[in-house]
C-alpha positions in Angstrom: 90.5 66.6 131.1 87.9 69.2 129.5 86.5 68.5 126.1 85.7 70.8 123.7 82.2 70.4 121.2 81.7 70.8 117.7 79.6 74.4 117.9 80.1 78.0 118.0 83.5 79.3 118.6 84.7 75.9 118.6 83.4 75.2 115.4 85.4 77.8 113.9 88.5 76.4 115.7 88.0 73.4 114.2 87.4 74.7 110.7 90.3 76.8 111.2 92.7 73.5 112.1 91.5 72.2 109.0 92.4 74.8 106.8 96.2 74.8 108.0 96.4 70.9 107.6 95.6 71.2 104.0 97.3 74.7 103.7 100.3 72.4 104.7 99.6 69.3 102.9 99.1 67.8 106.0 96.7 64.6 106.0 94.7 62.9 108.3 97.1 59.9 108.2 100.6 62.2 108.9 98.4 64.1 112.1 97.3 60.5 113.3 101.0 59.1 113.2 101.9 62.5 114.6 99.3 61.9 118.0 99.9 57.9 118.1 96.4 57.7 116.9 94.6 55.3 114.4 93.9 57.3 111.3 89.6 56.4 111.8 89.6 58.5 115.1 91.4 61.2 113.9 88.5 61.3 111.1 86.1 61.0 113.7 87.7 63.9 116.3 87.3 66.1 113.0 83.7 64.9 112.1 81.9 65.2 115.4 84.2 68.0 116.5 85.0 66.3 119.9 88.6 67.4 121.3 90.2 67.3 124.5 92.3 70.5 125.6 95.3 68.7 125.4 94.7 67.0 122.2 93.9 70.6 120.9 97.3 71.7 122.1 99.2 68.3 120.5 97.1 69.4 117.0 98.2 72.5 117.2 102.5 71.9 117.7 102.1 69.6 115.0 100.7 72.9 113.0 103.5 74.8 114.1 101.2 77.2 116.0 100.4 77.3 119.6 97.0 76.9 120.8 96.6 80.7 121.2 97.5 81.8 117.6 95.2 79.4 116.3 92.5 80.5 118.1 93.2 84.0 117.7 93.1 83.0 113.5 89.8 81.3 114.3 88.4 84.4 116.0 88.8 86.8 113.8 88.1 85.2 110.2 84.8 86.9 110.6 86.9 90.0 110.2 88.8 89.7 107.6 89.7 92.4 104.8 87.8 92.6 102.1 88.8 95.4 100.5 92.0 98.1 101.2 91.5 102.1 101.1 93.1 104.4 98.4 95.6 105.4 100.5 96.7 101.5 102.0 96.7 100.6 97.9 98.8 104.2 97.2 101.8 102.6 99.6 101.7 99.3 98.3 102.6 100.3 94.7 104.8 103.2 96.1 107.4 100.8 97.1 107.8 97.9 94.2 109.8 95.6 96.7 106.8 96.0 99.4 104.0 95.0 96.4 106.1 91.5 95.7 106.2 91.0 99.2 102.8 91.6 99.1 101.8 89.7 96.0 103.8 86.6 97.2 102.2 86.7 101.1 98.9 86.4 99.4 100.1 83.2 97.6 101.3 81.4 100.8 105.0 82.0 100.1 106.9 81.8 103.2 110.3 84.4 104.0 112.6 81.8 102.7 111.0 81.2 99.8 110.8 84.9 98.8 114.3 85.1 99.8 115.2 82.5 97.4 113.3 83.4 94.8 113.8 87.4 94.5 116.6 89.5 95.2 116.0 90.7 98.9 118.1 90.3 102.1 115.8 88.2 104.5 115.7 91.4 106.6 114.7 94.0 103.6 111.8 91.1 103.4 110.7 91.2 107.1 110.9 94.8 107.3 108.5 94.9 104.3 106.5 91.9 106.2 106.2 94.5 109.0 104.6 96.9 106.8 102.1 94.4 105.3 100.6 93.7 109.2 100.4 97.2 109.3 98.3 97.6 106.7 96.5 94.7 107.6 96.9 92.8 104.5 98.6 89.6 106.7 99.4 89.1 110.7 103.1 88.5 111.0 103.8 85.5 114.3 106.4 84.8 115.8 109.3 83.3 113.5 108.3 85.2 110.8 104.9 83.0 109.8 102.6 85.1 107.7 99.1 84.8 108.5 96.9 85.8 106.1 94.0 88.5 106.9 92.2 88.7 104.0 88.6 87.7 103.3 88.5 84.8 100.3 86.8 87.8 98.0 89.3 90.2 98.6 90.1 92.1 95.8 91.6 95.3 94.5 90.0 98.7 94.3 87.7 98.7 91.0 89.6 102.2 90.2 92.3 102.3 92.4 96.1 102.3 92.3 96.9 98.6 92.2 94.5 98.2 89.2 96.2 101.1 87.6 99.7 100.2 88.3 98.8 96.7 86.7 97.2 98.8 83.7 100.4 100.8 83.2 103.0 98.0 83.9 101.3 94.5 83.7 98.8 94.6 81.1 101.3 95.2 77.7 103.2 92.5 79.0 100.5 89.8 80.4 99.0 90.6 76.6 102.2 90.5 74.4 102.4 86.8 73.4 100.3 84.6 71.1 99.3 82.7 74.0 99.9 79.5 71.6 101.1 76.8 74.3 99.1 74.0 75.8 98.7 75.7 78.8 97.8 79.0 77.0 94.0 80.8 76.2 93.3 83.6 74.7 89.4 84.1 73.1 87.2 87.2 72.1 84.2 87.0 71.0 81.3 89.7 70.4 77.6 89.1 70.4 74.2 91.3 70.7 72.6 90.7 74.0 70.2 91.9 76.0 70.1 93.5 79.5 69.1 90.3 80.9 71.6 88.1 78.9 74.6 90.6 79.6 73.1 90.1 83.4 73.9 86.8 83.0 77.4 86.9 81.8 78.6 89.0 84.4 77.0 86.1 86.9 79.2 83.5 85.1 82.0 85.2 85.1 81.8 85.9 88.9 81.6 82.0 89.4 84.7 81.8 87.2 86.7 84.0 89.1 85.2 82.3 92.7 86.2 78.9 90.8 89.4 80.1 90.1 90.0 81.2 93.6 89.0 77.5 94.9 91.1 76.2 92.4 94.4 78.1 94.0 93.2 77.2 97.5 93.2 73.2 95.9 96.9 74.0 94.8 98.0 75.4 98.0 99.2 71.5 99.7 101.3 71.4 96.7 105.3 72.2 97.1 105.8 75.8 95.7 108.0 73.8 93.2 105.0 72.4 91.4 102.9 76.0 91.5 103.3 78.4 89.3 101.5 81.7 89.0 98.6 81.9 86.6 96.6 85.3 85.2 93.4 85.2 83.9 91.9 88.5 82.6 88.5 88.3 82.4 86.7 91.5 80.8 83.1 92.6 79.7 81.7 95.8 78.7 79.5 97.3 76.2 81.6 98.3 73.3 82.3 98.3 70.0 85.2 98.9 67.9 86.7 103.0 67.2 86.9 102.0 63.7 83.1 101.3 63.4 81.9 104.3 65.3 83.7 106.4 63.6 81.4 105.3 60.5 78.3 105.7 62.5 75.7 108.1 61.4 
């Protein structure tokens, strides 16, 4: 029976096993029930990296995945997207159907929860699903699993169409409330800073948004039931108000 180490490729295999248990909500207890297996060992497979092919293969049905597809997924997170062309962004908002499909893959929703959710036949959603792999915003497996291909920075074009569609058809709306509930912020502030200190701003706010990402990855072994989506806007620039300028000498 071959084992498999803890380095190199195999590293990244096992990384990769542990993002899809807690992608799943999957624990270390439920995988060690799964393989007849005290829950301590299955801590220690994970910790010293040690597997046996076969146990590889039993971890991986559990997944749902063969052995393959996983290692495929662990082979090419080096390669993920980071950021789509004009023209990639141009057919995503061309088609408003194919952005929610979109929107929703990148949140971990599955075919039947889209289905559920939004008014599309389960094939209108794979066809759009088809269309996504294309553009290499997800991989779509067998049984209609969405993989995700996108790097954990990925973001939209600083001026391209997605930013503009959500300037023309999501930002009146995201802004038209007096975000008064508990679960609601809304603060401006203005201040006189330097280079330096406006530096520093931008440096917070870019741990912000990479906090915020880690907090959706935290929310992702959660039933869809209990998530909900959440915007933040976060802004800076150096500005001040028309009604000022126009008064300036």
């Amino acid at each position: 029976m071959s084992e498999f180490g803890g380095r190199g490729e195999t590293g990244q295999l096992v990384r990769t096993l542990k993002k899809r248990l807690k992608l799943q909500g999957a624990t270390y207890r439920d995988l060690a029930a799964a393989l007849s297996l005290s829950e301590p060992s299955v801590k220690r497979m994970f910790a010293t990296g040690r597997f046996s092919l076969d146990r590889l293969v039993e971890i991986s049905h559990f997944l749902g995945f063969t052995l393959a597809e996983l290692a495929q997924e662990a082979s090419v997170s080096e390669n993920l997207v980071h950021l789509l062309s004009e023209a990639q962004e141009r057919e995503l908002v061309s088609d408003e159907k194919l952005l929610l499909v979109a929107i929703c893959s990148l949140n971990h929703w599955s075919v039947e929860d889209i289905v559920r959710r939004y008014r599309l036949s389960a094939a209108e959603c794979i066809q759009r699903l088809v269309q996504l792999d294309r553009l290499r915003l997800i991989v779509l497996l067998p049984g209609n699993r969405i993989r995700l291909n996108v790097a954990r920075d990925f973001d939209w074009r600083p001026k391209g169409p997605i930013r503009q569609y959500f300037r023309e058809n999501g930002l009146h709306d995201f802004l038209g409330t007096d975000f008064s509930n508990d679960d609601e912020m809304m603060a401006f502030s203005h201040a006189m800073l330097t280079d330096v200190a406006a530096a520093k701003l931008l440096t917070e706010l870019r741990r912000l948004r990479q906090r915020f990402a880690e907090l959706h990855e935290e929310s992702l072994s959660a039933p869809l039931a209990r998530r909900h989506g959440v915007g933040m806007l976060l802004a800076t620039r150096e500005w001040e108000i028309a009604a000022f300028s126009r008064l300036r000498r």
